[in-house]
N, C-alpha and C positions, 0 to 999 in steps of 0.2 A: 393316358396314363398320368397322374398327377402324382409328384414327390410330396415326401414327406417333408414338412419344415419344422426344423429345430425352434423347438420354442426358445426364444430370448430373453435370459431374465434380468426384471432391471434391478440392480439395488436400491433399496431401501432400506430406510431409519429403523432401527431398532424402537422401542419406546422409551429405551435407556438414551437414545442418544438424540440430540436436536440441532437442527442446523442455526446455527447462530448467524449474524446478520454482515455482510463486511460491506467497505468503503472504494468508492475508486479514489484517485487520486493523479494529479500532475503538478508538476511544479519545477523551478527551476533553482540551480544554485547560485552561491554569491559568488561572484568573481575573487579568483585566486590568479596570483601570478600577478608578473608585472612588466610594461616595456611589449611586445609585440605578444608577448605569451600570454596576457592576462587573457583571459576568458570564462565563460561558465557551461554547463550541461544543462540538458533539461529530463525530464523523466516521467514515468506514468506506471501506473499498476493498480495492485485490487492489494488491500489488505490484509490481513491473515483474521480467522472468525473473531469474535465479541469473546474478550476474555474479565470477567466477573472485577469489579477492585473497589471495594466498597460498596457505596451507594450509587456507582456507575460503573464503567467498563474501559478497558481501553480496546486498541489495538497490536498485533505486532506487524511490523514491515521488514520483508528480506525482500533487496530487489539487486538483482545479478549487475545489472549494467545502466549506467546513464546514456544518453546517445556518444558522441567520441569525437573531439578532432584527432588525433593520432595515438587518446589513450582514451581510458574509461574507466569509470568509479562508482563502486555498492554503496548499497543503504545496507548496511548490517545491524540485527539487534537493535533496531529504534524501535520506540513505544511511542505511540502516538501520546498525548493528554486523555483525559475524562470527556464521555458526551460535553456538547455546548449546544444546548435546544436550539431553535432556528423557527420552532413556531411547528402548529398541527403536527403534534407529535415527532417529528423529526429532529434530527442532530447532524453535527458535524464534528468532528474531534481537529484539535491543533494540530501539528506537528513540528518539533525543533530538534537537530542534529547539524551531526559533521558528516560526509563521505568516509569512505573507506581511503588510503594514502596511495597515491601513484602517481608515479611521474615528478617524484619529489615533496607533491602539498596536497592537502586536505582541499575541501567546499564547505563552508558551512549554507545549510536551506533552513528555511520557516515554509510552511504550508498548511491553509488549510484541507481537510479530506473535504471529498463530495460528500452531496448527503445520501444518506443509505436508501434505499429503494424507491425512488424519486419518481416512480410514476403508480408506487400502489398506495 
């Protein structure tokens, strides 16, 4: 006797809609605090799709949490910079911001993103 099986549908793009291209990223921040306290975080994530801005595009970045010694701090509402070519068609965008506040101070980071689909 053989069961029936539930077909599984996958989703799929509209023709309205296109998957735009995103970035990974790590990086770490600048040292805040001072005397035993100072320190930094580090962090990783994918960036949010390719959003149009002119003659290029940026990115946005929301990332929950850095890694922590006893506290921990977001990227909130950062925008990356504009593509920066890197050669055969590829790019990488900048990145500059502050952390989110906790534990009393802020992090300021620079980073560059990876570059977008780095094996196609």
């Amino acid at each position: 006797m053989q069961k029936n099986k539930t077909a599984v549908k996958k989703k799929t793009l509209s023709s309205q809609q296109t998957q735009r291209h995103v970035h990974e990223f790590e990086g770490s921040t600048k040292l805040a605090e001072e005397g035993a306290d100072r320190h930094n975080h580090r962090f990783a994530g994918v960036t949010g799709q390719a959003i149009r801005q002119g003659r290029s595009h940026i990115h946005e970045i929301e990332l929950t949490n850095t890694d922590f010694l006893n506290h921990f701090h977001n990227l909130r509402r950062i925008r990356t910079g504009p593509a920066i070519p890197v050669g055969n068609g590829k790019h990488v965008h900048f990145v500059t911001g502050q952390t989110t506040l906790n534990d009393g101070h802020v992090h300021q980071f620079n980073f560059a993103t990876l570059i977008q689909q780095p094996l196609v």
